[in-house]
C-alpha positions in Angstrom: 22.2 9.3 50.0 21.7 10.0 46.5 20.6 6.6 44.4 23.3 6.2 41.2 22.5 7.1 37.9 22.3 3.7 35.9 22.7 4.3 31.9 22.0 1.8 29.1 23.8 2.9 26.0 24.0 -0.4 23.8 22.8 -0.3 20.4 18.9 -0.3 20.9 16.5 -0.9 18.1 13.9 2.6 17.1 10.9 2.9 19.2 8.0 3.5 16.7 4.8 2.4 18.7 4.2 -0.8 17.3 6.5 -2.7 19.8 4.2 -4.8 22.4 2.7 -3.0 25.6 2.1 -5.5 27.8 4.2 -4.5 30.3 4.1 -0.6 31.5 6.6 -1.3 34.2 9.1 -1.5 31.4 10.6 1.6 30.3 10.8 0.9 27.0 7.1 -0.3 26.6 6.2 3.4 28.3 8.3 5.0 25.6 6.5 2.8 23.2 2.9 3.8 24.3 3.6 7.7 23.8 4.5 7.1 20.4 1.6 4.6 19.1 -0.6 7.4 20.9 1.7 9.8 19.2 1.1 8.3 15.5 -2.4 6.8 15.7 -3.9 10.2 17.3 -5.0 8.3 20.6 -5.9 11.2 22.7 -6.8 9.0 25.4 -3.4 6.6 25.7 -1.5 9.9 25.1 -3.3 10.9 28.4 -2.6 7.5 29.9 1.2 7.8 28.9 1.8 11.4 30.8 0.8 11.7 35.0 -1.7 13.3 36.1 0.6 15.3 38.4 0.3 19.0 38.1 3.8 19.6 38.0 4.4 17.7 34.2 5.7 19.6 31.2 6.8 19.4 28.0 8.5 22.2 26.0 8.8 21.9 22.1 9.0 23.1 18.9 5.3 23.9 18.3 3.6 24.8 21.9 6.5 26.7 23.9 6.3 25.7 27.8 3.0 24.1 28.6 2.7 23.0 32.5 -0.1 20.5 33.6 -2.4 17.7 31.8 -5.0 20.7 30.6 -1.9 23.0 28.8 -0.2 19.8 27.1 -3.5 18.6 25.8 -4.7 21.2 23.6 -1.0 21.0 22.3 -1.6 17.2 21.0 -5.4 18.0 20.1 -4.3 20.4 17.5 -1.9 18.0 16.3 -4.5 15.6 16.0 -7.8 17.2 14.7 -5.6 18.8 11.7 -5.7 17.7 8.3 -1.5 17.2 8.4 -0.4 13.8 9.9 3.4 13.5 11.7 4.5 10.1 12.3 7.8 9.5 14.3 10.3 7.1 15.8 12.4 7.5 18.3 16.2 6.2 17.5 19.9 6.5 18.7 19.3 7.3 22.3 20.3 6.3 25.9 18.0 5.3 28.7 19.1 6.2 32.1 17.6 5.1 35.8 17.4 6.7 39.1 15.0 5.0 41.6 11.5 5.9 40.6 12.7 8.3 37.6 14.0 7.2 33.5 15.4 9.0 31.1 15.6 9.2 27.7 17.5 11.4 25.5 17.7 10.7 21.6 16.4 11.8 18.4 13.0 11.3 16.5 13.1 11.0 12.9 9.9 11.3 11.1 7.9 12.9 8.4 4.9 15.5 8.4 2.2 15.5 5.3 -0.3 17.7 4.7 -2.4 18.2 1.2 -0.3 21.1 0.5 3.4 19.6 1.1 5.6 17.0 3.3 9.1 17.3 4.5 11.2 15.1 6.6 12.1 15.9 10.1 14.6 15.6 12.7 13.6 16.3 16.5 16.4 15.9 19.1 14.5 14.4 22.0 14.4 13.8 25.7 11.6 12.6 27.9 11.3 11.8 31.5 9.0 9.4 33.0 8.2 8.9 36.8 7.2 5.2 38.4 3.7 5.6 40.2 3.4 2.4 41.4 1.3 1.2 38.9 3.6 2.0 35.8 5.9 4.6 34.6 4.0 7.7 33.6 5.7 10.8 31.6 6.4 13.9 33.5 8.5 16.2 30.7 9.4 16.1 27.3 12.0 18.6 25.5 12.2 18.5 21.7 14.5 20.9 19.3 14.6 21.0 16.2 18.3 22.1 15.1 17.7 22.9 11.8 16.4 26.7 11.6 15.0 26.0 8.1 13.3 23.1 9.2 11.9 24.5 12.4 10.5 27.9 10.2 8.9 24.9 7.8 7.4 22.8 10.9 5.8 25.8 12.6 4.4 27.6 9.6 2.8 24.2 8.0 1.6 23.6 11.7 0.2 27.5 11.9 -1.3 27.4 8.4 -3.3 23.8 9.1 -4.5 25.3 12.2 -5.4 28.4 10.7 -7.8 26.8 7.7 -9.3 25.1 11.0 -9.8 27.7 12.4 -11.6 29.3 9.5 -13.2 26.0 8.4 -15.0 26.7 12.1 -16.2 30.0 11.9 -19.8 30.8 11.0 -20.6 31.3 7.7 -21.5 35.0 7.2 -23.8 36.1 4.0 -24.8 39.7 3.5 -28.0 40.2 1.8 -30.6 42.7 1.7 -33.1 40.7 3.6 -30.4 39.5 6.5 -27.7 42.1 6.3 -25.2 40.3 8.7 -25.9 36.3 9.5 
């Protein structure tokens, strides 16, 4: 028999990350860490917050589909070794149960800055976290962003800041006469 559904739609206050973790069997406090890993660039709670398992995934506005720990990894190291910082909260959303499963579906509100420009934005979220008997551990994210202008804007700031990283990396090369190619 398939366990009911249980949803929790009162009026519930943003998630931002600065809420208190002390207790990762509470949904909300596992909601809580992925976002203070999300806006202080903690690579290692961010790995914490999601399960090991190798069936996790997360699809969004800047990656695609990634599968697995390894994939969804690189997506946040980019995020956090470039020069732009994102900070988001998660607001007006719903938490639902079933068993060793919660849901949440809402929207992020946040803002991304760069040296060259910052704009507002507006993700419509929803993440799923599994219980492992130790705490509840995220095994898929989904985010959209509805706004066509705004996603163009998001990707291309994201793809320039990695692409001036990507140069930033590369070897310098000098020609002269004495080393024609270094």
């Amino acid at each position: 028999m398939a366990s009911a559904v249980i949803a929790k739609s009162l009026k519930l206050d943003p998630i931002t990350g600065e809420e208190d973790l002390r207790d990762l069997t509470h949904p909300r406090h596992a909601l809580s860490q992925f976002y203070r890993a999300f806006n202080t660039r903690d690579l290692a709670m961010m790995q914490d917050n999601w399960s090991d398992a190798e069936d996790i995934s997360m699809e969004n506005p800047l990656g695609g589909i990634k599968r697995g720990w390894p994939e969804i990894r690189r997506v946040y190291e980019a995020i956090f070794s470039s020069h732009s910082q994102v900070r988001v909260e998660f607001h007006d959303y719903t938490t639902h149960s079933a068993g060793d499963l919660f849901f949440a579906v809402g929207r992020e509100r946040g803002r991304y800055e760069s040296p060259a420009l910052a704009f507002d934005l507006h993700i419509r979220t929803t993440r799923i976290f599994r219980f492992d008997g130790e705490h509840w551990r995220q095994v898929h994210h989904h985010g959209s962003i509805d706004d066509s202008v705004l996603l163009q804007r998001y990707q291309s700031a994201v793809a320039l800041q990695s692409s001036l990283r990507s140069q930033l990396l590369q070897p310098l090369r000098v020609k002269s006469p004495l080393f024609p190619l270094l």
